[in-house]
C-alpha positions as CSV (number, residue, x, y, z in Angstrom):
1,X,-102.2,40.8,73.4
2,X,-98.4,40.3,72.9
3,X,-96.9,37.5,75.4
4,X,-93.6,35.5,76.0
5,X,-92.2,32.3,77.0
6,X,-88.9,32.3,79.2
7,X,-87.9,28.5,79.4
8,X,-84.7,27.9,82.0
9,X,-82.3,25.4,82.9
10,X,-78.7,24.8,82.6
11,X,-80.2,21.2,80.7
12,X,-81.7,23.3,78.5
13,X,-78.6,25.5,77.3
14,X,-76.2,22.2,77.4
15,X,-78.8,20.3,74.6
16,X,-78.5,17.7,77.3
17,X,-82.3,17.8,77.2
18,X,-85.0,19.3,74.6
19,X,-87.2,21.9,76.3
20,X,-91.2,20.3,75.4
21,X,-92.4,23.2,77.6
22,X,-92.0,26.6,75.2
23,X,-93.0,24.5,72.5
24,X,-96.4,23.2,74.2
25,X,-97.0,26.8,75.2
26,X,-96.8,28.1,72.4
27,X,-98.5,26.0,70.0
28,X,-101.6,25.8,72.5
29,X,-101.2,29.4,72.7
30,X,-102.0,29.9,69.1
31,X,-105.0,27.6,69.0
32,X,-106.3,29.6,71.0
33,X,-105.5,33.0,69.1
34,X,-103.1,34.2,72.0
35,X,-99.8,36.0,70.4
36,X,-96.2,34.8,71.8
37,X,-93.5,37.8,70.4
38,X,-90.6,35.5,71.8
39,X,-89.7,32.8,73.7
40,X,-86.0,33.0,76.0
41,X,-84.0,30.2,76.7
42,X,-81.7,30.4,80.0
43,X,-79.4,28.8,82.3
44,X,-80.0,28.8,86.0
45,X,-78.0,32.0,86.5
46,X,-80.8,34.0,88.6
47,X,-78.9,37.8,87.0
48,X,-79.4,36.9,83.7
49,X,-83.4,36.0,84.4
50,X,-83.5,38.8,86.1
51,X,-82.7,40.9,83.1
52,X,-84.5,39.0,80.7
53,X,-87.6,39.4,83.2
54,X,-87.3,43.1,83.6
55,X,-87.3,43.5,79.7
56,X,-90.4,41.1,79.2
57,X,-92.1,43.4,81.8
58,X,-91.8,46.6,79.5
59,X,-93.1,44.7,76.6
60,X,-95.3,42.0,77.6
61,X,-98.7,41.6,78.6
62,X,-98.1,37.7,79.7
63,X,-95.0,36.0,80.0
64,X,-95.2,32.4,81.0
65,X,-91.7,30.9,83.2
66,X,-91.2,27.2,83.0
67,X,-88.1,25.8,85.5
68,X,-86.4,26.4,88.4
69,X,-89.1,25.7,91.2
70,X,-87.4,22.4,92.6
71,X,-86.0,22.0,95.7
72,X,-82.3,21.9,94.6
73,X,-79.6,24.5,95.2
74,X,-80.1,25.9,91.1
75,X,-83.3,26.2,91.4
76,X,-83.3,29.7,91.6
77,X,-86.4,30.9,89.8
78,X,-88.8,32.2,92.6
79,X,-86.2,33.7,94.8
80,X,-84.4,35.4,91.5
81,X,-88.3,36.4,90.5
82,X,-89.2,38.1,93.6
83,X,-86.0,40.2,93.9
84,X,-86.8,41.7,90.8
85,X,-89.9,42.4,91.2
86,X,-89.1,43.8,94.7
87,X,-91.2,41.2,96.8
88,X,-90.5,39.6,99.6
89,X,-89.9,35.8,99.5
90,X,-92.1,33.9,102.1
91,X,-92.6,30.0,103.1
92,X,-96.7,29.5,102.6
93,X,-97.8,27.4,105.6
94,X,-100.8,26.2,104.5
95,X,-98.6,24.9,100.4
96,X,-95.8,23.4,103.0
97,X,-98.4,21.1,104.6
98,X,-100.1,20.4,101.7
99,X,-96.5,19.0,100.0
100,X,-95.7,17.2,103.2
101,X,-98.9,15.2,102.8
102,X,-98.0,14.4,99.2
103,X,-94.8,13.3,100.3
104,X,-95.9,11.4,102.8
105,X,-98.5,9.3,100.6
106,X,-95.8,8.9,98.1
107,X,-93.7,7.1,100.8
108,X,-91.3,10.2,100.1
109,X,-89.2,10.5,103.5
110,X,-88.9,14.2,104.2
111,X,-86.3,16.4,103.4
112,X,-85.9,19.8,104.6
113,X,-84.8,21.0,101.2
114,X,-88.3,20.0,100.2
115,X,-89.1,23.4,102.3
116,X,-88.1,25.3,99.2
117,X,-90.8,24.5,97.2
118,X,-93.1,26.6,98.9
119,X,-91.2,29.7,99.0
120,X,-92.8,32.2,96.7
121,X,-93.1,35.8,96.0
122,X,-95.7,37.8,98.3
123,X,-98.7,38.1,96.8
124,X,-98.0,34.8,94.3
125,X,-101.5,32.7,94.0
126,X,-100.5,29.0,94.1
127,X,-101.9,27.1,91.0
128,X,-101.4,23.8,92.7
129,X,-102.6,23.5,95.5
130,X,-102.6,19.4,95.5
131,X,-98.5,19.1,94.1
132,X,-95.5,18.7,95.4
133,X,-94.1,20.8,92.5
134,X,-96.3,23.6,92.5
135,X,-96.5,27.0,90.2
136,X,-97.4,30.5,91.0
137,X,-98.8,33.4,89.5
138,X,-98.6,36.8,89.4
139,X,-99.8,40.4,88.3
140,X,-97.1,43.2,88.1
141,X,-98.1,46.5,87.2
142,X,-100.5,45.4,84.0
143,X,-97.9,42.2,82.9
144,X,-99.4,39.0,84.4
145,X,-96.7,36.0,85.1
146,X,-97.3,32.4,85.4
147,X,-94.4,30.7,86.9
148,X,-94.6,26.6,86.1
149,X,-93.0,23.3,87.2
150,X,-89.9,21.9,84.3
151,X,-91.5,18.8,84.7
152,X,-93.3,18.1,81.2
153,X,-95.8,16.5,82.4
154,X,-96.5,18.9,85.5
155,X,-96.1,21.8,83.4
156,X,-98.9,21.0,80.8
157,X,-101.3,20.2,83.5
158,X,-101.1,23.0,85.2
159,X,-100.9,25.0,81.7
160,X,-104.5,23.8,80.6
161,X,-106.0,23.9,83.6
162,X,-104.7,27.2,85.1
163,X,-102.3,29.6,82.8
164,X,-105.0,29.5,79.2
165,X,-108.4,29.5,80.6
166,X,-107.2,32.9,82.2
167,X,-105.4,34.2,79.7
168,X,-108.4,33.8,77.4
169,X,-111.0,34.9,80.0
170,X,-108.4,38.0,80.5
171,X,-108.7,38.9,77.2
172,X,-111.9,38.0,75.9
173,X,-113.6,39.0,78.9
174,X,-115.9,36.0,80.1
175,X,-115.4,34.6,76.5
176,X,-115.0,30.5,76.4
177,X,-112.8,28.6,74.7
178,X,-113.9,25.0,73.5
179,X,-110.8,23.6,71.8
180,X,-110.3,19.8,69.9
181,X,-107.4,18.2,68.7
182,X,-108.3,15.4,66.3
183,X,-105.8,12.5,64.9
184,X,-105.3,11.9,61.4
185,X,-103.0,8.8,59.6
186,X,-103.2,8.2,55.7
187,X,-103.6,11.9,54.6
188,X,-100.8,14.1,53.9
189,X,-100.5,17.5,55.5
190,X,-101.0,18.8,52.0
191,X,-104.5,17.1,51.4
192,X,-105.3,18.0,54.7
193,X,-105.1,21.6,54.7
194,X,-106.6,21.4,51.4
195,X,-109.6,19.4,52.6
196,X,-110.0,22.4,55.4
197,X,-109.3,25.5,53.0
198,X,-112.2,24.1,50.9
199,X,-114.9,23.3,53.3
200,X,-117.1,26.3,53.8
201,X,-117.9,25.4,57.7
202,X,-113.7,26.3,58.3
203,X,-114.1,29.9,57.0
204,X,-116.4,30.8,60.1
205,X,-114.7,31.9,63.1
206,X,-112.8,29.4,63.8
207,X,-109.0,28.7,64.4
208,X,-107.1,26.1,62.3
209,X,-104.1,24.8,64.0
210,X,-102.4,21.9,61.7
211,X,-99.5,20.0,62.8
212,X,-97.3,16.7,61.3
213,X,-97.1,14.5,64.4
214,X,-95.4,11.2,62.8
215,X,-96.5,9.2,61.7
216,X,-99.8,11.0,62.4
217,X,-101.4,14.8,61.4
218,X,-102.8,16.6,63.9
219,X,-105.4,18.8,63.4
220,X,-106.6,21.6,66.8
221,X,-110.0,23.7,66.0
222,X,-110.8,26.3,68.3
223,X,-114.3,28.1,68.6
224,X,-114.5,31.5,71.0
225,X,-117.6,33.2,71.6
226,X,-119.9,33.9,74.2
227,X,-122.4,30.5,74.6
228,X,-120.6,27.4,75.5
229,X,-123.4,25.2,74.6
230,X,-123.3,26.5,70.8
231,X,-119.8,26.2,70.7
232,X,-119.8,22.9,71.7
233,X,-122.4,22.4,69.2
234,X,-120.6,24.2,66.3
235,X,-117.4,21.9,67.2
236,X,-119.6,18.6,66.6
237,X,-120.4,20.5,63.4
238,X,-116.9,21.0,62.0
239,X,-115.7,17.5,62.6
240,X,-118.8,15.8,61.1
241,X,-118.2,17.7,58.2
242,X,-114.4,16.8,58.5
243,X,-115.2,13.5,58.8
244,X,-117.3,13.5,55.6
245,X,-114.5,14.6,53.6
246,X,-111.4,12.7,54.9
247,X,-113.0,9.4,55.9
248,X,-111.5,6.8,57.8
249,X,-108.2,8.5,57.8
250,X,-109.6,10.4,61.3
251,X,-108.9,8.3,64.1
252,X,-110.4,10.5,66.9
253,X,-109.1,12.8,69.6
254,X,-105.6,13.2,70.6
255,X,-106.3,11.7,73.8
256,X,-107.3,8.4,72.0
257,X,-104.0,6.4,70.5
258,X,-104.5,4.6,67.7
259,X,-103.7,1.4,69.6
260,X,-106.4,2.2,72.1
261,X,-109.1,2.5,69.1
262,X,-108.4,-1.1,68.3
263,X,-108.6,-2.3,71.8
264,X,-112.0,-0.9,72.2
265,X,-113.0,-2.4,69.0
266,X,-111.9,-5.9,69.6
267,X,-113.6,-5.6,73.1
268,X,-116.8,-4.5,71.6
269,X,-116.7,-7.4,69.0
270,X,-115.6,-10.2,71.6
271,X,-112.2,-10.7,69.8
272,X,-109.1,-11.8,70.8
273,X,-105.8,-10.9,68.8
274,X,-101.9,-12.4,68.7
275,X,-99.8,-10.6,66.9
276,X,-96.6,-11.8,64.8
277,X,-93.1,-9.5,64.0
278,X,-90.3,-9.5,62.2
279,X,-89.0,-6.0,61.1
280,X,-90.9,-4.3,64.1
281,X,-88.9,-6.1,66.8
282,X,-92.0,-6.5,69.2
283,X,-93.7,-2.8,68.8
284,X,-97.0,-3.7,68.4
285,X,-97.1,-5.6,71.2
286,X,-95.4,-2.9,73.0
287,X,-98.2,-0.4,71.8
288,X,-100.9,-3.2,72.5
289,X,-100.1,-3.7,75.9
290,X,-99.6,0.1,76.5
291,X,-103.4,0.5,77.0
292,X,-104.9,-0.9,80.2
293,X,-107.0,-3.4,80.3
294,X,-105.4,-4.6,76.9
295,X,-105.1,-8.7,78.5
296,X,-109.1,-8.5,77.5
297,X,-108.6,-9.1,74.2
298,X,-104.6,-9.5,73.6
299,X,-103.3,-12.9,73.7
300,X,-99.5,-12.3,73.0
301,X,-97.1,-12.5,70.2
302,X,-93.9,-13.4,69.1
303,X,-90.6,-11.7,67.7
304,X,-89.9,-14.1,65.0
305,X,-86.7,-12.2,63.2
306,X,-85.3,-15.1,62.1
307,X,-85.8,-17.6,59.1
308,X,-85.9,-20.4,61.9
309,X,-87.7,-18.6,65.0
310,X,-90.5,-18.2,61.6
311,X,-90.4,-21.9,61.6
312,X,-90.1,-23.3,65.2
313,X,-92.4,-20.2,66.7
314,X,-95.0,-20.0,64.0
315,X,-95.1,-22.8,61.9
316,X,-93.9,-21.0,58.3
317,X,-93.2,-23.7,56.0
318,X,-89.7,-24.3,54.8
319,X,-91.0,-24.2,51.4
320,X,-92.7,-21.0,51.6
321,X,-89.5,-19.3,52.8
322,X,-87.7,-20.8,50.0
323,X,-89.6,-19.8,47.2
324,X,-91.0,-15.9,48.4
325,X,-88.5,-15.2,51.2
326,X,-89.3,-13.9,54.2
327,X,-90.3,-10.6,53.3
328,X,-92.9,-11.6,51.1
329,X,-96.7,-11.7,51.2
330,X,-97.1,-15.7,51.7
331,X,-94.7,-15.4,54.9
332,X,-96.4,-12.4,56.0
333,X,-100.2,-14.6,55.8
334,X,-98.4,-17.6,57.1
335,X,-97.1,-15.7,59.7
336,X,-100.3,-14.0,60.5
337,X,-101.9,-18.1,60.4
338,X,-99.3,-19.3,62.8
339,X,-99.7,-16.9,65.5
340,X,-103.4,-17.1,65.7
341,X,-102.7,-20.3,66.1
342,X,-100.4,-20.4,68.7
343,X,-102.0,-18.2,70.7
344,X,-105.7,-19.7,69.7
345,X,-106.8,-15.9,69.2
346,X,-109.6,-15.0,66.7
347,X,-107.2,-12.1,65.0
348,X,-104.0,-13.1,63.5
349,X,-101.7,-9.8,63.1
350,X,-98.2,-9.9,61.4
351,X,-95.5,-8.1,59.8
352,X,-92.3,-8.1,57.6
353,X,-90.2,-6.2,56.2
354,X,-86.7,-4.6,55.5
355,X,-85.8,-1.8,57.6
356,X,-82.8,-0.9,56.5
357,X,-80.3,0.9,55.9
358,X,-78.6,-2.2,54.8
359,X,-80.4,-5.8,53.2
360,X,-82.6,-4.1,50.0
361,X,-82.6,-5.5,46.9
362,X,-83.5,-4.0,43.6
363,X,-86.5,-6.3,43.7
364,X,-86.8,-5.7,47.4
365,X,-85.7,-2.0,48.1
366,X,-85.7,-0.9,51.7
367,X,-88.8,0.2,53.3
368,X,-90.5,-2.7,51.7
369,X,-92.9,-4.1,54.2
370,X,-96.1,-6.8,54.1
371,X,-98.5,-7.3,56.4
372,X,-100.5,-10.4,57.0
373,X,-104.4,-10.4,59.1
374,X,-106.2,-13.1,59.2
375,X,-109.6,-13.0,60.9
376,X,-112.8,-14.6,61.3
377,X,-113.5,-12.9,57.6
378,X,-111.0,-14.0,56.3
379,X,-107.4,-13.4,54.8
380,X,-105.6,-10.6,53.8
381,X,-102.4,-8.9,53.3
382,X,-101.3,-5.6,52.2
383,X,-97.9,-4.4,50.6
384,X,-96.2,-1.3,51.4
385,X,-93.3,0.5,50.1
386,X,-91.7,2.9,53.2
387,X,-89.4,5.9,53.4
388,X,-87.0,7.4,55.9
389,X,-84.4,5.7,58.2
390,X,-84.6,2.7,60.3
391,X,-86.8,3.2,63.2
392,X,-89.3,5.7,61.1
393,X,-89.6,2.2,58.8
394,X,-90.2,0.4,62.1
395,X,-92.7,3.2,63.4
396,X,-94.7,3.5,60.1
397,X,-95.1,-0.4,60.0
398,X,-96.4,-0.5,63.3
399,X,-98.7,1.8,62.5
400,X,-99.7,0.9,59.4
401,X,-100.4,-2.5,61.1
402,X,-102.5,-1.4,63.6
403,X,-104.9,0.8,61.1
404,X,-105.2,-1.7,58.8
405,X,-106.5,-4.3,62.0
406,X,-108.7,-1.0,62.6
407,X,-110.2,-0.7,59.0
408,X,-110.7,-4.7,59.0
409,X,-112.7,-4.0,62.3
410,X,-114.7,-0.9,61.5
């Protein structure tokens, strides 16, 4: 069943913003074994959608609209929509109240552009219902249209929840769909699709989607059949047997960040952690504290980028500094000593490095990082030679950081 993606906005066109939405689409789309022929990029010029509507019509089965359903002036996608398809445009009552509530407990004062948003075409079934940035859908003829927010965030939800389970159920009949997307860091996308070509329990029905995701892999399976309960059963299958062969390199489920593995493995173990950073200008923290409930088990840390913030902050000898420098894996464990320390924490987390482009050394090239952990086990550090620009060095030490705390812990 041949589909398409029309993406507008005149952010799109300018490059003023990247469009997230065709490409979610789509790649969820393919999981779940659902063609897209092409996906359309517009401005908000309602003529031109027009045209590109009327020629998806003739040779889609499913296009998908993202944009244009705001309350502004250029939003111009569900008035443009139904004048092409020769609908009337009507205000829903019932969708008008429903935003006004949701304005209301946002503390949004009303608006009457705010009105806008619920003008669709006759016939359009509201996806919805609870938003104040709602989407539609329609059947024309035998072409079905799904008409979304712009808003990322808006957009996905109402795409997972809405727009695939009926486009599978369409054309599987009351087929079901049990999809996971699994999180991968220390394997290369080459060993990974080799790990899946060679495992016998892959070649069985089931969809492969791989995709880099740095610093990470991602990996989506997808199982259709009739019997949710065997699906879901078959799908426990495949990652055990993905687990078996790529180890401690699977982190979990997309939904679970890497950071959030830690937290819930500190809690579990009654630990507290501080964390010390040179090269990664206060990342880790930033990740750490990303997660709620993080103050459990996260003390604090310190940005110690200079030679003397090393020695006032954390304690680094003099000496030590003088001898290794301060990329080096004595300032990186003395580092790691003097924050837990500081911060009386049971984990001591640090890292140092050179980032680049400029301060490498033949003996210390760029991308050269260490990384200190001291725990209740004892001490450790680990050496690392990264590659890429600036902030991927930064990224991948932060990372690298974090999984080697979640190794240590596991």
């Amino acid at each position: 069943m041949l589909g398409e993606i029309i993406a507008t906005g005149t952010e799109l066109i300018t490059g003023r913003v990247a469009d997230f939405n065709a490409r979610y689409a789509a790649r969820r789309l393919h999981e779940a074994g659902l063609e897209v022929q092409c996906i359309t990029m517009l401005g908000d010029r309602a003529p031109l959608f027009q045209e590109v509507l009327r020629q998806g019509l003739a040779r889609s089965r499913y296009i998908i609209i993202t944009g244009g359903l705001g309350p502004t002036e250029d939003d111009i996608t569900a008035a443009a929509a139904a004048q092409a398809l020769g609908l009337r445009l009507w205000r829903d009552e019932a969708l008008l109240a429903r935003i006004k509530k949701c304005l209301e407990e946002r503390q949004i004062p009303w608006e009457e552009r705010y009105a806008r948003l619920a003008l669709i075409p006759e016939g359009a079934v509201v996806l919805d219902p609870g938003g104040s940035a709602c989407g539609f859908s329609l059947k024309h003829n035998n072409t079905r249209l799904f008409f979304l927010p712009g808003v990322p965030r808006e957009m996905q939800l109402l795409f997972d929840h809405y727009v695939l389970p009926s486009l599978v159920g369409w054309c599987g009949g009351e087929a079901c769909l049990v999809q996971r997307t699994l999180r991968l860091f220390g394997i290369s996308e080459t060993m990974l699709q080799e790990v899946v070509s060679r495992l016998a329990v892959f070649q069985q029905g089931v969809t492969v989607g791989l995709y880099p995701n740095f610093p990470e892999n991602h990996l989506t399976l997808t199982l259709r059949g009739q019997d949710r309960q065997a699906l879901e059963a078959d799908m426990e299958r495949l990652i055990a047997a993905l687990a078996r062969e790529v180890g401690d390199t699977l982190l979990g489920p997309e939904e679970t960040p890497l950071e959030d593995l830690v937290g819930r493995l500190l809690r579990a173990q009654g630990l507290t952690l501080a964390v010390a950073e040179s090269c990664t200008g206060g990342l880790i923290g930033h990740r750490v504290t990303n997660i709620s409930g993080s103050s459990d088990y996260f003390r604090g840390g310190v940005v110690s980028y200079s030679n003397e913030a090393k020695m006032d902050l954390l304690r680094v000898p003099e000496e030590t500094l003088g001898a290794h420098g301060a990329v080096s894996a004595e300032t990186a464990v003395a580092m790691a000593e003097g924050v837990k320390k500081v911060f009386r924490a049971d984990v001591g987390l640090s890292v140092t490095g050179i980032a680049g482009p400029t301060g490498g050394s033949p003996e210390k090239p760029v991308g050269t990082v260490y990384i200190g952990l001291v725990t209740p086990r004892g001490v450790e550090w680990f050496h690392y030679l990264f590659h890429g620009n600036r902030e991927e060095i930064k990224v991948l030490s932060a990372q690298m950081a974090l999984d080697r705390l979640r190794k240590e812990l596991l």
